[in-house]
ZALUM-159484 format. One line per 10 residues: number of its first residue (from 1); for each residue x, y, z of N, C-alpha, C, O. Coordinates in nm, 4 decimals, m for minus. Layout:
% residues N
NUM) X/Y/Z/X/Y/Z/X/Y/Z/X/Y/Z  ...
END
This chain:
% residues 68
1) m4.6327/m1.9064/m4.0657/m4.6394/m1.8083/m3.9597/m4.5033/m1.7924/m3.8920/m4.4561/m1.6836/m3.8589  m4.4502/m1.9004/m3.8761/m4.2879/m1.9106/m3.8168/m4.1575/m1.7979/m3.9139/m4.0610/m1.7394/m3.8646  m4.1847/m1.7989/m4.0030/m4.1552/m1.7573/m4.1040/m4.1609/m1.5771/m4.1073/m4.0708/m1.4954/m4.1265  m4.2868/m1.5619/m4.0837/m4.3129/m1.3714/m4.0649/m4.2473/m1.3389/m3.9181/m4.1906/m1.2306/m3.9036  m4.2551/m1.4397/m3.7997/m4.2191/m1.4006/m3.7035/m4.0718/m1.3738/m3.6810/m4.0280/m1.2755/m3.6212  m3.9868/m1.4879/m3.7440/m3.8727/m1.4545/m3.7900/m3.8318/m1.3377/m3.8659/m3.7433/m1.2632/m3.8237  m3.8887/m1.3191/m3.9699/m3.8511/m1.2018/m4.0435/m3.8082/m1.0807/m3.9592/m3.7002/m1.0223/m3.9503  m3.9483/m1.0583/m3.8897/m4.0074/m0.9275/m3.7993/m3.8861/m0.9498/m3.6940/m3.8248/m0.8459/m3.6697  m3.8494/m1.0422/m3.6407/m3.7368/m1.0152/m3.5450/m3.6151/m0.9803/m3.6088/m3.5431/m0.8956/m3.5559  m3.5745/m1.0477/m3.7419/m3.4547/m0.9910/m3.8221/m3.4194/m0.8383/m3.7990/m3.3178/m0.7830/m3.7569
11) m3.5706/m0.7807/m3.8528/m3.6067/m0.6563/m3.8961/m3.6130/m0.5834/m3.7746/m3.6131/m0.4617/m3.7930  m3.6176/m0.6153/m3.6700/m3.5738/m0.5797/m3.5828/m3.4282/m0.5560/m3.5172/m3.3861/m0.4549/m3.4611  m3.3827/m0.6431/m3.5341/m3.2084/m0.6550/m3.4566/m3.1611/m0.5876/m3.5790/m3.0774/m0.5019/m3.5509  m3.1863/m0.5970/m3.7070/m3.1460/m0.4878/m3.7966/m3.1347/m0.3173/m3.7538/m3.0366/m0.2489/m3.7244  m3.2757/m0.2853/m3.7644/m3.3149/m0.1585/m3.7248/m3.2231/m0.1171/m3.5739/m3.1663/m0.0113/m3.5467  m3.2349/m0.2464/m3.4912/m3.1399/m0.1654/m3.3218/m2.9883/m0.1733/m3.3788/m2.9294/m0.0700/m3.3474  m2.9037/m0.2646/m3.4544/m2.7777/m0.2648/m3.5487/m2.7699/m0.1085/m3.6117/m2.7003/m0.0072/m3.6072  m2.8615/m0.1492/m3.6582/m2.8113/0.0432/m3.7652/m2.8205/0.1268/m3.6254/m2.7199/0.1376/m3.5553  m2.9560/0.1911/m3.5840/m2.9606/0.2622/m3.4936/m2.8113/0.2947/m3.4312/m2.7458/0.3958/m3.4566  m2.7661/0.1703/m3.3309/m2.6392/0.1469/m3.2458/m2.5004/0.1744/m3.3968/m2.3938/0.2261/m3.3635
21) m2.5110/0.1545/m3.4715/m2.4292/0.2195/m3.5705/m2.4332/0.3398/m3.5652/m2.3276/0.3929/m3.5309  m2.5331/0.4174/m3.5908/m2.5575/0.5394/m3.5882/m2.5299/0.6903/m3.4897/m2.5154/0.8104/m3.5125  m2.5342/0.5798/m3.3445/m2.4917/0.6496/m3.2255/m2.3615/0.6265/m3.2050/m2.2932/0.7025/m3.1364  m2.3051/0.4978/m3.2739/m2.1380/0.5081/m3.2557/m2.0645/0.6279/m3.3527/m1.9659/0.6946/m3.3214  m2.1428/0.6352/m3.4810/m2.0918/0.7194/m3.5648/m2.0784/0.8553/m3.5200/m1.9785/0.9267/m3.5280  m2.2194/0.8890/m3.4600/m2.2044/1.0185/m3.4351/m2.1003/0.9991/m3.2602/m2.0551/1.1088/m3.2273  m2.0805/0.9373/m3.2056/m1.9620/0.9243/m3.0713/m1.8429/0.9746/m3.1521/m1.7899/1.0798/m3.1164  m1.8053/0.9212/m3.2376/m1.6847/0.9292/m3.3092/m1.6824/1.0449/m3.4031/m1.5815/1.0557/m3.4728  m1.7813/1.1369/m3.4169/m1.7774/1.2786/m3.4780/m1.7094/1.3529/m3.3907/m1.6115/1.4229/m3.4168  m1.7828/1.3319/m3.2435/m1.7854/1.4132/m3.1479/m1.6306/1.3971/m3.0786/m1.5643/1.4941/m3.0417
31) m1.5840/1.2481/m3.0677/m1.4917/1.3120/m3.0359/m1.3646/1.3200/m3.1302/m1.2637/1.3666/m3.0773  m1.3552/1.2780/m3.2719/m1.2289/1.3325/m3.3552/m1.3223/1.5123/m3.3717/m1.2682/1.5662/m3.4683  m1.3660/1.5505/m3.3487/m1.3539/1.7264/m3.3546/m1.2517/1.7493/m3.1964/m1.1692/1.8400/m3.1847  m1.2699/1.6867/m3.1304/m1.1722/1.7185/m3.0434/m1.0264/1.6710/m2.9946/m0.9793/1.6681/m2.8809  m0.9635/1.6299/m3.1346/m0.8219/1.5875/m3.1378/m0.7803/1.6836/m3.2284/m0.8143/1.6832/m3.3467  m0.6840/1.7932/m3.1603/m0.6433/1.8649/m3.2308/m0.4886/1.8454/m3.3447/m0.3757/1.8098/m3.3107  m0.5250/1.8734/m3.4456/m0.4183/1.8650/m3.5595/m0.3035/1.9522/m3.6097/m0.2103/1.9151/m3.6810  m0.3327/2.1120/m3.5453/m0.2137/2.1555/m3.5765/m0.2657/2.2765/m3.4851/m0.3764/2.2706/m3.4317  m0.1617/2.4106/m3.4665/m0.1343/2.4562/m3.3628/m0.3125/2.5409/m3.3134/m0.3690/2.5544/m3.2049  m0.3416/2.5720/m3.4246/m0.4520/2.6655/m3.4150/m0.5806/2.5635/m3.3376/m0.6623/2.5911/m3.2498
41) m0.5622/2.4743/m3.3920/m0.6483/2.3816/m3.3458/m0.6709/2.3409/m3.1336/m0.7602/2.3309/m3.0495  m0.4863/2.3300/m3.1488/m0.4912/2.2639/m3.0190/m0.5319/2.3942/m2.9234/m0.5939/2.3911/m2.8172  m0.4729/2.5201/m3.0003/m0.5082/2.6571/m2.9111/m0.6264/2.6676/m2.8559/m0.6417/2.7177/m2.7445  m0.7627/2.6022/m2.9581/m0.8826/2.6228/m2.9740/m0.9530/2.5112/m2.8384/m1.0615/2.5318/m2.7839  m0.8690/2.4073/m2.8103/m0.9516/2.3214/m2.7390/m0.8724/2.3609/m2.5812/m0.9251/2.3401/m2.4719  m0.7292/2.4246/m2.6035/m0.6908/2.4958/m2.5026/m0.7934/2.5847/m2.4071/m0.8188/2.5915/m2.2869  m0.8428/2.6566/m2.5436/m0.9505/2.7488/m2.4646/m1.0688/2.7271/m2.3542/m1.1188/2.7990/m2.2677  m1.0956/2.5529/m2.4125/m1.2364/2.4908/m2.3748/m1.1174/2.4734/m2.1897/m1.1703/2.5178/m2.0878  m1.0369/2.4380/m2.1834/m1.0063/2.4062/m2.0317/m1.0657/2.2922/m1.9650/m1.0914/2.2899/m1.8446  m1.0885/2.1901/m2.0532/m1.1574/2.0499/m1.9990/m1.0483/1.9545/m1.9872/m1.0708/1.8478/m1.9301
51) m0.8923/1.9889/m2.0506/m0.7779/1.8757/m1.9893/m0.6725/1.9426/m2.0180/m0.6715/2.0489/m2.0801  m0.5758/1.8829/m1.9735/m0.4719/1.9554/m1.9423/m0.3587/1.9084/m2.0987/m0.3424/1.7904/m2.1298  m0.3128/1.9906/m2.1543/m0.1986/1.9589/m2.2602/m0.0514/1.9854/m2.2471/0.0022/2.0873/m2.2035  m0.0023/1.8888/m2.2871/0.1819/1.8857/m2.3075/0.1958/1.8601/m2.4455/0.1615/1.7648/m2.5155  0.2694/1.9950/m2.4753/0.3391/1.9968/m2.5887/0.4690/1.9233/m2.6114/0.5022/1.8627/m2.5095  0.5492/1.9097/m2.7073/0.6359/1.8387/m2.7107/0.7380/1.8247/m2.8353/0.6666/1.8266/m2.9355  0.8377/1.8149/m2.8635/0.8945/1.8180/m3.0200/0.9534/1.6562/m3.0022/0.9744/1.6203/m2.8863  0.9789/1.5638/m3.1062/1.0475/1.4848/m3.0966/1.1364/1.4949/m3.2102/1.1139/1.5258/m3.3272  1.2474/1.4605/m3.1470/1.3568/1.5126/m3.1970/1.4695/1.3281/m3.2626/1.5428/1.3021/m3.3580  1.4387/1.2828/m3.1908/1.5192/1.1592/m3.2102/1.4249/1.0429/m3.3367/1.3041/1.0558/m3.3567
61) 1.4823/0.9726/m3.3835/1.4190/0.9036/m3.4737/1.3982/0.7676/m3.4287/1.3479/0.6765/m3.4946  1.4531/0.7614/m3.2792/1.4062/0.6223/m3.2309/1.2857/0.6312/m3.0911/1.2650/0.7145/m3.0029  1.2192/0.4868/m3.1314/1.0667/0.5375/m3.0905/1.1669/0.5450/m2.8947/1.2712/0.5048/m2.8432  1.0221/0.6369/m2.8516/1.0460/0.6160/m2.7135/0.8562/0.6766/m2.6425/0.7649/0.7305/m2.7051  0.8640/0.6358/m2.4954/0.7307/0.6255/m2.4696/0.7213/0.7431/m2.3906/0.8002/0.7873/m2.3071  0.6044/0.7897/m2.4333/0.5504/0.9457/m2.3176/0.4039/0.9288/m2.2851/0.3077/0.9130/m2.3603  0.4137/0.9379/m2.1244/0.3325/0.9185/m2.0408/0.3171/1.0480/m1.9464/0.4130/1.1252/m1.9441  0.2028/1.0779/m1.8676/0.1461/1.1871/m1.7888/0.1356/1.0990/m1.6987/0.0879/1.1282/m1.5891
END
């Protein structure tokens, strides 16, 4: 009997594991659609007006840090 009860809890923390997999996966759909990749893109989330963007060219080949 120790034995099925175990199982059934496995089968449990399994099932809430995937589940909680499942809701991270789709978190992470939701937000790489909103990292934009090239100009048309960033135009597109421009439109939405939910944060503010700085464009930028880097020009030098040594690293340096950019902050808002």
């Amino acid at each position: 009997m120790a034995v099925r009860t175990e199982v059934a809890d496995n089968r449990n923390r399994l099932e809430r594991t995937v589940a909680d997999l499942h809701r991270v996966k789709g978190d992470m759909g939701v937000q790489s659609g909103q990292i934009a990749t090239n100009q048309r893109e960033l135009q597109a989330l421009k439109a939405l007006g939910e944060r503010s963007y700085f464009e930028f060219d880097i020009k030098s080949k040594e690293s340096s840090k950019i902050a808002a």
